[in-house]
N, C-alpha and C positions, 0 to 999 in steps of 0.2 A: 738938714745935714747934707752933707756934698762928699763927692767920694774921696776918701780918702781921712775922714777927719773919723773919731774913736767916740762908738757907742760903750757906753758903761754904765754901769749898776748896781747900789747896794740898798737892798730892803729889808726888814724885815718879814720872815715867811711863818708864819704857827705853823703847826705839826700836822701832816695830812696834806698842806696847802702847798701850792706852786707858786715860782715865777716864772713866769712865759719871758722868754728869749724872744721875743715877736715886732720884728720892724714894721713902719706904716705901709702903705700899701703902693706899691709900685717900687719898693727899697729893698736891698737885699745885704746880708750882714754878712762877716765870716769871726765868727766867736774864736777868738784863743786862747780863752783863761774862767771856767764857772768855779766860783771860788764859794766854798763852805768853812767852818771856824774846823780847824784839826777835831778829829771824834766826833762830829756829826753826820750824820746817816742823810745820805741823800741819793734820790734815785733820780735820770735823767730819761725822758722818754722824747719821742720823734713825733708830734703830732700834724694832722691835719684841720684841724675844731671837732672833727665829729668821732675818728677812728688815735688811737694811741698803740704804740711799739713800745717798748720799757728795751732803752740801749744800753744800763751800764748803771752800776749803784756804787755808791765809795764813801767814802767814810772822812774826806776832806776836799773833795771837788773834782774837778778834771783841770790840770792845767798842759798848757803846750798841745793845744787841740785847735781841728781846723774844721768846726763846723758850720754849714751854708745856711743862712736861715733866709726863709721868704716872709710873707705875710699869710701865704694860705699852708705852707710848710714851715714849721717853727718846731724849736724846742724848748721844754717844759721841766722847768731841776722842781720835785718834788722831796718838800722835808720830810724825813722819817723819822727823826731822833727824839721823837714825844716830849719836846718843848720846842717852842718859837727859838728860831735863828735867823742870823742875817747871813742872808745869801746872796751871791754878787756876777757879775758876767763882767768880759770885756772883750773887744775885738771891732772892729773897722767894716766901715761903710761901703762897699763895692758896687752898689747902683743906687 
């Protein structure tokens, strides 16, 4: 990917489980949109692989956000909503 061009994604997540926001390694992101289906429970945390922070939970996503991701700082949308859901990111390549 090259700067400037748009990382995105929709997965599905079971309940309990995460998707890691986590670009390869030397790439840096800035997310502007972790999209959840409306009424599902999801909590976003700031990780490093070994140590987690819990930043914010909602109940449809975070949208119009400007978060930096690295490869050894990432972040992590955890479903809570006790069934599988698809859950999604998007925002652009800056290294």
């Amino acid at each position: 990917m090259a700067i400037g061009d748009v990382t995105i994604a929709l997965s599905p997540v079971a309940t309990g489980a995460y998707l890691d926001i986590r670009p390869g390694s030397g790439v840096e992101w800035v997310i502007h949109n972790i999209l959840a289906p409306i009424g599902t429970a999801v909590e976003l945390y700031l990780s490093n692989g070994t140590n987690e922070i819990k930043v914010d939970e909602h109940s449809a996503g975070f949208v119009d956000v400007h978060f930096h991701c690295t490869n050894s700082i990432y972040y992590r949308i955890k479903n809570v909503s006790g069934a599988t859901a698809y859950l999604g990111y998007d925002g652009v390549v800056t290294k």
